[in-house]
Backbone as CSV, one residue per row, in Angstrom:
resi,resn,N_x,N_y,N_z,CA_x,CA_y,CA_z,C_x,C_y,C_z
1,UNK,6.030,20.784,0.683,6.289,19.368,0.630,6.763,19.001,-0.773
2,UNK,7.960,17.899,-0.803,8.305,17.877,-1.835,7.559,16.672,-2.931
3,UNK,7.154,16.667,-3.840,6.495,15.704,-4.884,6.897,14.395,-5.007
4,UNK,5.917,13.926,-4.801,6.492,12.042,-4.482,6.786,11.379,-5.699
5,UNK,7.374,10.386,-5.450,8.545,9.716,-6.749,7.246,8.923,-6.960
6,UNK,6.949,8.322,-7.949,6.347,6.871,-8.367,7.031,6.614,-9.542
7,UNK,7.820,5.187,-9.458,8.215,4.385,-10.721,7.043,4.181,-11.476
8,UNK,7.679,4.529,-12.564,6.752,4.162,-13.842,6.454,2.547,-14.063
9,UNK,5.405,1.964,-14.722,5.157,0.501,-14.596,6.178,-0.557,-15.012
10,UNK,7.246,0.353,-15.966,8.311,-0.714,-16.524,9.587,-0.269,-15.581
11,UNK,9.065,0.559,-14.962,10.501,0.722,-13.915,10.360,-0.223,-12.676
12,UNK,9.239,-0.469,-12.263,8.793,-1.576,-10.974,9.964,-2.842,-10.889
13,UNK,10.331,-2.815,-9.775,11.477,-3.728,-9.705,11.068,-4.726,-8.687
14,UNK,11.697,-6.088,-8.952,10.636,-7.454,-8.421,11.340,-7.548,-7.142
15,UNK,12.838,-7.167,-6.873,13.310,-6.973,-5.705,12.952,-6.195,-4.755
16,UNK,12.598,-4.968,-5.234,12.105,-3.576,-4.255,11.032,-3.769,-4.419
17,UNK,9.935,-4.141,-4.805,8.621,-4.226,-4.476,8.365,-6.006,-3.254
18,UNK,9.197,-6.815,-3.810,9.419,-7.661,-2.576,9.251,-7.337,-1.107
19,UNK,10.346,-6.404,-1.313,11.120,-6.166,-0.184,10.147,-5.151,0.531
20,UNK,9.307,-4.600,0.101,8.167,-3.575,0.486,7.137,-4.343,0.900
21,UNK,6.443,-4.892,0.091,6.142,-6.301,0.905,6.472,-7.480,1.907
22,UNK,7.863,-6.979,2.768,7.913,-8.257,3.596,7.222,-7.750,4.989
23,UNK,7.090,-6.486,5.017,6.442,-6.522,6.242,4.948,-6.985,6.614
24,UNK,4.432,-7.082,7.798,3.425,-7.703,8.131,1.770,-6.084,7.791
25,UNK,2.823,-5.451,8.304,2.021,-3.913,8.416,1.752,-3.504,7.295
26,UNK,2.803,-3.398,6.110,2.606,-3.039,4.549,1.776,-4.126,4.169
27,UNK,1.889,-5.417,4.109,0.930,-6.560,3.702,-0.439,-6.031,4.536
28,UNK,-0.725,-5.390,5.618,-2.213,-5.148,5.812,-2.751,-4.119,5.356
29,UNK,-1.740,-2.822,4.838,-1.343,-2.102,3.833,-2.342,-2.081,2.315
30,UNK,-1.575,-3.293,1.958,-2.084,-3.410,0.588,-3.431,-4.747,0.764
31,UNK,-4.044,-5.204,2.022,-5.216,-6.127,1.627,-6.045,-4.764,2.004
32,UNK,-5.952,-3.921,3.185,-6.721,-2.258,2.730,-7.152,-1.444,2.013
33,UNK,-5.914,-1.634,0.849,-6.177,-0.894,-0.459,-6.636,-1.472,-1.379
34,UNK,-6.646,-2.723,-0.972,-6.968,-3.934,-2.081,-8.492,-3.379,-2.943
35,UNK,-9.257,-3.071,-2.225,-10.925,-2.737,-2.818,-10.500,-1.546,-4.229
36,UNK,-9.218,-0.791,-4.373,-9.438,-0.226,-5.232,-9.674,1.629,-4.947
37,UNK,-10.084,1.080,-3.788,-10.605,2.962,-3.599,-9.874,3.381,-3.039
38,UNK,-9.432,5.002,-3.573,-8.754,5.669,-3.034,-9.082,5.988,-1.300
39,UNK,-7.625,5.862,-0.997,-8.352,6.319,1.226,-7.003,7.657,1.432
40,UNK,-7.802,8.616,1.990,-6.937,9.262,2.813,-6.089,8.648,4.158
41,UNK,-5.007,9.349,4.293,-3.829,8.496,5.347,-4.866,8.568,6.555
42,UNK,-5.362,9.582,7.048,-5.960,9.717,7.994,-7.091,8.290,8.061
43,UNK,-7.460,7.715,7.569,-8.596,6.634,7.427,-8.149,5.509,7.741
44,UNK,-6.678,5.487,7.599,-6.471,3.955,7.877,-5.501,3.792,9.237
45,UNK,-6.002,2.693,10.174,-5.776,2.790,11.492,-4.456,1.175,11.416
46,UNK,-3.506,1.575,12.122,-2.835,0.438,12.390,-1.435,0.734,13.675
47,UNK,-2.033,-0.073,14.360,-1.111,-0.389,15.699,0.314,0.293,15.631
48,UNK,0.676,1.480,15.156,1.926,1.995,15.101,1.259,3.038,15.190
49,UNK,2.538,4.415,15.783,2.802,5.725,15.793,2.078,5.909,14.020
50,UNK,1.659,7.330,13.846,1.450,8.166,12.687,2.505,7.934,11.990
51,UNK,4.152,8.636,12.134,5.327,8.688,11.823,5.763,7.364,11.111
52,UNK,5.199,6.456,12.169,5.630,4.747,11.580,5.006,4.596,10.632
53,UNK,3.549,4.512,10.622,2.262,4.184,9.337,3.058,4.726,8.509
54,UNK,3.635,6.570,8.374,3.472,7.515,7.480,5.007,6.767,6.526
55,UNK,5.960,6.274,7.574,7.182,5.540,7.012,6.552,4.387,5.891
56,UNK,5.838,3.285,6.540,5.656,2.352,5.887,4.985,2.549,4.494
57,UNK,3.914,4.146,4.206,3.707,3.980,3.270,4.327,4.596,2.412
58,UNK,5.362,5.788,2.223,6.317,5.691,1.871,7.326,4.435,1.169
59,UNK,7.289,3.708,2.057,8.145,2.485,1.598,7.288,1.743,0.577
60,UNK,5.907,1.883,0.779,5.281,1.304,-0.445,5.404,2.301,-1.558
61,UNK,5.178,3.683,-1.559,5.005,4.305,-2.734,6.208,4.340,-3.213
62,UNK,7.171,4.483,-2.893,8.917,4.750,-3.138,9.523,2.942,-4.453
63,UNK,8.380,2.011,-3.842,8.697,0.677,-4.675,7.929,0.338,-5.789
64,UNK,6.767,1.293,-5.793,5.573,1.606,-6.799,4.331,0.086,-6.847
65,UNK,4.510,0.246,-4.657,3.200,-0.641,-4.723,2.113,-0.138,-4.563
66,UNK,2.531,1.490,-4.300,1.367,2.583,-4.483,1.302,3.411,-4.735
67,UNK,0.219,4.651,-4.955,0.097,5.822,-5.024,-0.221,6.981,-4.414
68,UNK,0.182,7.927,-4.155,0.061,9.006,-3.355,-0.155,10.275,-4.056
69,UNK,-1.459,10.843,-3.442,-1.920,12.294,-4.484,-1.897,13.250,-3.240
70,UNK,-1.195,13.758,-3.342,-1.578,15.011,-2.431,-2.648,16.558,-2.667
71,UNK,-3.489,16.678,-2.086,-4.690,17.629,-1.969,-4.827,18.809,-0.987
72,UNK,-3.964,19.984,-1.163,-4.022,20.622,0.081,-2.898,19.802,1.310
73,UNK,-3.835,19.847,2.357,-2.590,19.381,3.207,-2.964,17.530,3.614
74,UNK,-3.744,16.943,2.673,-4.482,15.695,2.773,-3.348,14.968,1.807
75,UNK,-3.499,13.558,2.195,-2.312,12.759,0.827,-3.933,11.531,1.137
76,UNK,-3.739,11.219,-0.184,-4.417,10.156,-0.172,-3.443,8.544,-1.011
77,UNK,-3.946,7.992,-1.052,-3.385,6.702,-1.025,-4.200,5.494,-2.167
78,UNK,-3.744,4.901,-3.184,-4.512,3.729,-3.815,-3.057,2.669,-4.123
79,UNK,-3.824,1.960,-4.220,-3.179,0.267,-4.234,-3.101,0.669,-5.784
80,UNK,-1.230,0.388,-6.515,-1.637,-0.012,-8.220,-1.454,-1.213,-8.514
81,UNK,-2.771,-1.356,-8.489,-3.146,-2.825,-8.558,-2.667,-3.444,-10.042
82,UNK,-2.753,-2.515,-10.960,-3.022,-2.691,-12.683,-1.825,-2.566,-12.797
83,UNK,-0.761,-1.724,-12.654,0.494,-1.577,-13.043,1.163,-3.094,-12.391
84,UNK,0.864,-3.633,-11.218,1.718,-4.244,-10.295,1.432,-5.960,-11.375
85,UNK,0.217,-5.513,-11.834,-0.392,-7.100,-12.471,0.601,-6.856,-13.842
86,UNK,0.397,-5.937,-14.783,1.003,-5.663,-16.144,2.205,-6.525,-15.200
87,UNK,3.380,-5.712,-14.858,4.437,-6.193,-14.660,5.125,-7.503,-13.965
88,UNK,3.886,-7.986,-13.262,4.320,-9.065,-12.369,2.732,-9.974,-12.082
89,UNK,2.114,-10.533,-13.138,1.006,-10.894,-13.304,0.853,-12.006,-12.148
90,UNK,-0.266,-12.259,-11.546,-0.600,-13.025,-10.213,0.262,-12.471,-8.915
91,UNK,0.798,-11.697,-8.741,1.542,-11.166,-7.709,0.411,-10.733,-6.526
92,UNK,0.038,-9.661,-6.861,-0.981,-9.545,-5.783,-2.282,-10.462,-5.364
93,UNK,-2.821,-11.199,-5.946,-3.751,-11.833,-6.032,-3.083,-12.922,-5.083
94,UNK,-1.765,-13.640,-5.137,-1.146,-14.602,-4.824,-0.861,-13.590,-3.303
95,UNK,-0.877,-13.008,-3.462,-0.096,-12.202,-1.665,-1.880,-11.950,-0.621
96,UNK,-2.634,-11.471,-1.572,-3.827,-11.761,-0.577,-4.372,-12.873,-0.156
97,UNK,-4.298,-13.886,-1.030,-4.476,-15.197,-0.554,-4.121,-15.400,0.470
98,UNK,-2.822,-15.499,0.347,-1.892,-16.101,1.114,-1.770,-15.411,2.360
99,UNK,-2.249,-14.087,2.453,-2.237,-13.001,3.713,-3.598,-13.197,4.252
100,UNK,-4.836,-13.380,3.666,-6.058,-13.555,4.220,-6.448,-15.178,4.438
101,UNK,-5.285,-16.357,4.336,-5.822,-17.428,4.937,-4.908,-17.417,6.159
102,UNK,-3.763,-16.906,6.353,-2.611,-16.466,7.690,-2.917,-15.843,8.433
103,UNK,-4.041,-14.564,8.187,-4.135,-13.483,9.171,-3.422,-12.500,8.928
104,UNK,-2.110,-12.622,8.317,-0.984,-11.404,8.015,-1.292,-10.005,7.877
105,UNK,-1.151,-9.169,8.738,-1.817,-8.132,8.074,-2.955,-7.187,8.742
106,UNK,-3.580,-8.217,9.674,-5.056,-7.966,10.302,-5.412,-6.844,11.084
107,UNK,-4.279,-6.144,11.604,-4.301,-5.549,12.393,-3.950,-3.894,11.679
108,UNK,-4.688,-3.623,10.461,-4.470,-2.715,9.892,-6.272,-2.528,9.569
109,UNK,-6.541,-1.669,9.405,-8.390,-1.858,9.356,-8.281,-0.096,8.777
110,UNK,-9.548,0.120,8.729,-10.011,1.423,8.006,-10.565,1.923,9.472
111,UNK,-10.944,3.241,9.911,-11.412,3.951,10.592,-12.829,4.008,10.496
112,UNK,-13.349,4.031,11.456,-14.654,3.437,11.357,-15.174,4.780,10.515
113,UNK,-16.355,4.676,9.761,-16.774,5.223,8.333,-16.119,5.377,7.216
114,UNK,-15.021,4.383,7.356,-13.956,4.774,6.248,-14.491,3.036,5.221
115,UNK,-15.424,2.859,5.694,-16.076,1.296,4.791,-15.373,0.189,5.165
């Protein structure tokens, strides 16, 4: 497998991280990751094919709304929360709001023992 890209914090671009954010699925995405803790892909459950999830988070890590470590044949996953604030301060804070008084998102949850 080949080594995943992550933009560096001054490379984060306000268009492509937008645009990674317009979906409903990536927005339940990142209120998931929101707690901070790292989750394996396998942990997080959402109303799409594997292939689809595995697309969408891609599309987040590729815009550097996240991170991806791979372990063996496991990838795990964290929200950069700190880089996303440095560069674009109230951004996320302003997208959970706004996603957890809408609902946006809801239908993305953790696997049960996954907290």
């Amino acid at each position: 497998m080949r080594r995943a890209h992550h933009p560096a914090t001054e490379e984060l671009s306000l268009p492509e991280v937008m645009a990674a954010l317009s979906d409903p699925l990536r927005i339940g995405l990142v209120r998931v990751l929101a707690d901070g803790a790292e989750r394996g892909w396998g942990e997080l459950r959402a109303p799409v094919a594997k292939s689809t999830l595995s697309h969408h988070l891609r599309v987040l890590r590729d815009a550097g709304v996240t991170r991806t470590r791979q372990e063996g044949t496991r990838c795990f996953v964290t929200l950069r929360r700190q880089d996303l604030q440095t560069r674009f301060p109230g951004l996320v804070e302003a997208l959970l709001a706004a996603a957890g008084a809408e609902g946006v998102g809801s239908g993305v949850h953790l696997a049960p023992g996954g907290n």
